[in-house]
DRENPA-3360 file (N, C-alpha, C; in nm, 2 decimals, always signed):
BEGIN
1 = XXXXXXXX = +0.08/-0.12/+0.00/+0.00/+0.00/+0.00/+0.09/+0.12/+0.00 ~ +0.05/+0.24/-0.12/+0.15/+0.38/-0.07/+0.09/+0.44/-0.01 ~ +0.15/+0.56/+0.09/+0.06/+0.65/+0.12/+0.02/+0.73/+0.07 ~ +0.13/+0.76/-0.06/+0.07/+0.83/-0.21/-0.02/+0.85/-0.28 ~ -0.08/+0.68/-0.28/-0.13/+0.66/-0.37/-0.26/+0.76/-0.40 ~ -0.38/+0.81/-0.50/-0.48/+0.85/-0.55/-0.59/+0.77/-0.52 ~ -0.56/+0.63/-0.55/-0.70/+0.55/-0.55/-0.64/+0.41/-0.49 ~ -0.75/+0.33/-0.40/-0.72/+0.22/-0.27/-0.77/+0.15/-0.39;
9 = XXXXXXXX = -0.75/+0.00/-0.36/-0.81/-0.15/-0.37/-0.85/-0.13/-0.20 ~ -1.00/-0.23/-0.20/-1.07/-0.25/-0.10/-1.01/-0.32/+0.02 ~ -0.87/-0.41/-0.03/-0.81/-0.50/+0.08/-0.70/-0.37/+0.14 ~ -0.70/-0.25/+0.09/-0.58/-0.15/+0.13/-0.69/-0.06/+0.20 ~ -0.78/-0.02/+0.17/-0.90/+0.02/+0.26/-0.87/-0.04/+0.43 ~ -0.90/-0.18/+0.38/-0.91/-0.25/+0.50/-0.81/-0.24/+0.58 ~ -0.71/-0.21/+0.59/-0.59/-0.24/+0.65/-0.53/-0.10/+0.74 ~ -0.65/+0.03/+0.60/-0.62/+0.13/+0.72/-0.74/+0.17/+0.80;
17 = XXXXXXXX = -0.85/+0.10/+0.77/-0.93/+0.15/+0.86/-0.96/+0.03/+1.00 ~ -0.87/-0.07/+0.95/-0.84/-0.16/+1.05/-0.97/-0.23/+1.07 ~ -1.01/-0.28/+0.93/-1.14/-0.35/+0.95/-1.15/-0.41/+0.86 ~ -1.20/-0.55/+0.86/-1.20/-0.62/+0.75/-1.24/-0.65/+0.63 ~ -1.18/-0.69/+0.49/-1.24/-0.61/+0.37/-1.37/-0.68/+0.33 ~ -1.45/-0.73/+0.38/-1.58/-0.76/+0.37/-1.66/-0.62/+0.44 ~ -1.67/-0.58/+0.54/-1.66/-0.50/+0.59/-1.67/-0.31/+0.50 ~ -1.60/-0.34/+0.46/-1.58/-0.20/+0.36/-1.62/-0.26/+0.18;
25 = XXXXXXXX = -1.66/-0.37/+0.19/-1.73/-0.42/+0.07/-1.89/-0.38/+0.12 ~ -1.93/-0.39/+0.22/-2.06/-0.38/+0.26/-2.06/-0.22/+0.29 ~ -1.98/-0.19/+0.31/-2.01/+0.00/+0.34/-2.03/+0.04/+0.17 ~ -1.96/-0.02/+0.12/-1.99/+0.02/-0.05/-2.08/-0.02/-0.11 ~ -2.14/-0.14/-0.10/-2.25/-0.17/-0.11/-2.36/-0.12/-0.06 ~ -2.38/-0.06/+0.08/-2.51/+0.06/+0.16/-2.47/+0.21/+0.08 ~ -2.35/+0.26/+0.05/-2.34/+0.34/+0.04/-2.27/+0.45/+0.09 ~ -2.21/+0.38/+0.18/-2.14/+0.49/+0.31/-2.02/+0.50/+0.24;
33 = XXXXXXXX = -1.97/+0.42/+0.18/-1.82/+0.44/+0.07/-1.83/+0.45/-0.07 ~ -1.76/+0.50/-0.14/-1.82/+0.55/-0.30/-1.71/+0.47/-0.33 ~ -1.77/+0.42/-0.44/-1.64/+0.37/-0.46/-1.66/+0.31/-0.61 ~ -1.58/+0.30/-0.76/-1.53/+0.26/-0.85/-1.57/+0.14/-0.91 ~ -1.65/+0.04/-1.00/-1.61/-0.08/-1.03/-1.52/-0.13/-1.16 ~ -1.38/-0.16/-1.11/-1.27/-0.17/-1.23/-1.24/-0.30/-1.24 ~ -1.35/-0.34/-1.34/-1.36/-0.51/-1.35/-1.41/-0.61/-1.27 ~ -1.36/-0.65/-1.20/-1.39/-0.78/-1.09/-1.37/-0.65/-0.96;
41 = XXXXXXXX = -1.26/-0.55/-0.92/-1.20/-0.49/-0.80/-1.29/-0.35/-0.79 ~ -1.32/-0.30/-0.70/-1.34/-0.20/-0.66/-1.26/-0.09/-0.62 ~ -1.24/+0.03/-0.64/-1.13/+0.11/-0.63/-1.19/+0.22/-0.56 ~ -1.13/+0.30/-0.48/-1.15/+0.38/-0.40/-1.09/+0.47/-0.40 ~ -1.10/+0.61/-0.41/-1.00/+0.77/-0.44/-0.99/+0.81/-0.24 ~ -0.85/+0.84/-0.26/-0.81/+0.87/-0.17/-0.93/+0.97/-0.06 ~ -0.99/+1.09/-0.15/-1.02/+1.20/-0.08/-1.17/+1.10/-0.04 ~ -1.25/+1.04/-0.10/-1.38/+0.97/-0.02/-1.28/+0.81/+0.09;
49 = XXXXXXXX = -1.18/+0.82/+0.10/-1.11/+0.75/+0.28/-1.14/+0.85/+0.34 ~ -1.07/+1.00/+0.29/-1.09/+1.06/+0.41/-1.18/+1.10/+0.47 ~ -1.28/+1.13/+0.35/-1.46/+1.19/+0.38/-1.54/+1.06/+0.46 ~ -1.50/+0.90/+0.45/-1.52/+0.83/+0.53/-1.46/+0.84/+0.66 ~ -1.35/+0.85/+0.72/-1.26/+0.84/+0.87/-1.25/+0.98/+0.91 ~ -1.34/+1.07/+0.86/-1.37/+1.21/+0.87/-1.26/+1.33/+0.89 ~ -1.16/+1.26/+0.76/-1.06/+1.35/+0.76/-1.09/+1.51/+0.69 ~ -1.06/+1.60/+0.72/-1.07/+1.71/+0.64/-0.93/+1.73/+0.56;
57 = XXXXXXXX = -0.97/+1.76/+0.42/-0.88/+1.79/+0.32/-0.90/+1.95/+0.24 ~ -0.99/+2.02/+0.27/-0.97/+2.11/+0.19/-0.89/+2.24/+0.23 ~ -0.90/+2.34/+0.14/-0.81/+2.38/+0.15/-0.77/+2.47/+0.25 ~ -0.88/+2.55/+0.34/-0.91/+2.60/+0.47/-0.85/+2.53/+0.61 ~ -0.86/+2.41/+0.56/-0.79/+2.25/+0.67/-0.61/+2.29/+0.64 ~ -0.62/+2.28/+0.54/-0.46/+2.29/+0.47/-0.39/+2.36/+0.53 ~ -0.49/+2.48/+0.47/-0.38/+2.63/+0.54/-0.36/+2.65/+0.70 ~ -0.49/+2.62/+0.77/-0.44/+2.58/+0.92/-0.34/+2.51/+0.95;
65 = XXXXXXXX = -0.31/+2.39/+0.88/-0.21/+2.29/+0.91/-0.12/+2.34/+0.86 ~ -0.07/+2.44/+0.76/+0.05/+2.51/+0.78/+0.06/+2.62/+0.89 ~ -0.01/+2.67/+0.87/+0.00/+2.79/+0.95/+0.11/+2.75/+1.12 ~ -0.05/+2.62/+1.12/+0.04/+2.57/+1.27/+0.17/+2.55/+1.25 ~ +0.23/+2.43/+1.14/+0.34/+2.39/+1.15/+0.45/+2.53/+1.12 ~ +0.41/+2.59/+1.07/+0.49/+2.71/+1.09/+0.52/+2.80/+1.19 ~ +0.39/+2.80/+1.29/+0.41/+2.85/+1.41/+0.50/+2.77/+1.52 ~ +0.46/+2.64/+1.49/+0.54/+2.54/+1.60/+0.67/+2.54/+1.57;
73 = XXXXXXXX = +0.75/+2.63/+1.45/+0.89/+2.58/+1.35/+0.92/+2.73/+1.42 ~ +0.87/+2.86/+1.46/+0.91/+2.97/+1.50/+0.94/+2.91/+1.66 ~ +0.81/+2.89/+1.69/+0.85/+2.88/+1.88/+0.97/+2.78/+1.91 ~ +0.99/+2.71/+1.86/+1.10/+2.65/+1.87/+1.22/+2.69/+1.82 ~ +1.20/+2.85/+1.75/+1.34/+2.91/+1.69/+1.36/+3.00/+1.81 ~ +1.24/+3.04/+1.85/+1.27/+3.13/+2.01/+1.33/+3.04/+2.07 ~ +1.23/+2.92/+2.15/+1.29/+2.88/+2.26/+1.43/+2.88/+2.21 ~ +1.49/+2.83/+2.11/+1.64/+2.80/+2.11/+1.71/+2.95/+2.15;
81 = XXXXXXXX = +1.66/+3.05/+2.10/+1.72/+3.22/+2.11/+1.76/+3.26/+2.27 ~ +1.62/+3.18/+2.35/+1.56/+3.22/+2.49/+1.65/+3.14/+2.53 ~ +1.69/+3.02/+2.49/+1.78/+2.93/+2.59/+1.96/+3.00/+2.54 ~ +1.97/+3.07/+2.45/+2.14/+3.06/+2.40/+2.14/+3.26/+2.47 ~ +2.05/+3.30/+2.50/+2.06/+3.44/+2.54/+2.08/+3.42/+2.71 ~ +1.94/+3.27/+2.80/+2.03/+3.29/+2.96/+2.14/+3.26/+2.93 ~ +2.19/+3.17/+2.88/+2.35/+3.11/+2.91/+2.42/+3.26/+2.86 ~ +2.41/+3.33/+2.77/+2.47/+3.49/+2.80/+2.46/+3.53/+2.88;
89 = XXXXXXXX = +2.37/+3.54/+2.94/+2.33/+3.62/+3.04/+2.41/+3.61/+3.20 ~ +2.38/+3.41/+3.18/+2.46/+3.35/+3.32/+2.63/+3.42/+3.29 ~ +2.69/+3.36/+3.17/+2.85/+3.40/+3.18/+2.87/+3.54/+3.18 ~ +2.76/+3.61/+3.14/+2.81/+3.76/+3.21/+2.79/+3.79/+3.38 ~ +2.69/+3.74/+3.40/+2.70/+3.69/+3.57/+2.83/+3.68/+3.61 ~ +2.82/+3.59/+3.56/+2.92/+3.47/+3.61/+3.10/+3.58/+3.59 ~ +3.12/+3.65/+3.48/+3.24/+3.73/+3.45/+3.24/+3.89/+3.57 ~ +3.09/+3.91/+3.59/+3.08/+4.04/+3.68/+3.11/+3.99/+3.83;
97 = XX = +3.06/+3.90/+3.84/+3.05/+3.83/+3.99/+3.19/+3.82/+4.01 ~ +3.30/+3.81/+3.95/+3.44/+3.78/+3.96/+3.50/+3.88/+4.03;
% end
């Protein structure tokens, strides 16, 4: 299975939703999964996994999840600033206290 991939086989379905592929043959069958018939196999597009395990993909979802990861990539450029400025601070201590 990639995690790349565009479009699942039903037994790669199964494996991430940790349920057996009868199981997600019958959700396709009611209707709860949309899903493809390509010959004998059923195929499945990434974005209806996620609209099933209630992932959000669009693009409002996106930009939050940068935004954060960008925010979490700054605070952690402070903390490092915050932590290399006390140790300045201590060896000036530390040089005046002498």
């Amino acid at each position: 299975m990639s995690r790349t991939a565009l479009v699942y086989k039903v037994g790669e379905v199964a494996e991430m939703i940790n349920k057996p592929a009868t199981t997600v043959r019958n959700e396709i069958r009611t209707g709860k999964i949309k899903a493809t018939k390509s010959g004998t196999e059923y195929l499945i597009e990434k974005s209806e996994v996620d609209r099933y395990l209630g992932i959000e993909t669009n693009d409002e979802s996106l930009k939050k999840d940068l935004e954060i990861a960008e925010l979490k990539g700054k605070l952690k450029s402070l903390e490092t600033q915050i932590h290399a400025f006390k140790s300045v601070a201590s060896s000036l201590n530390n040089i005046i206290g002498l």
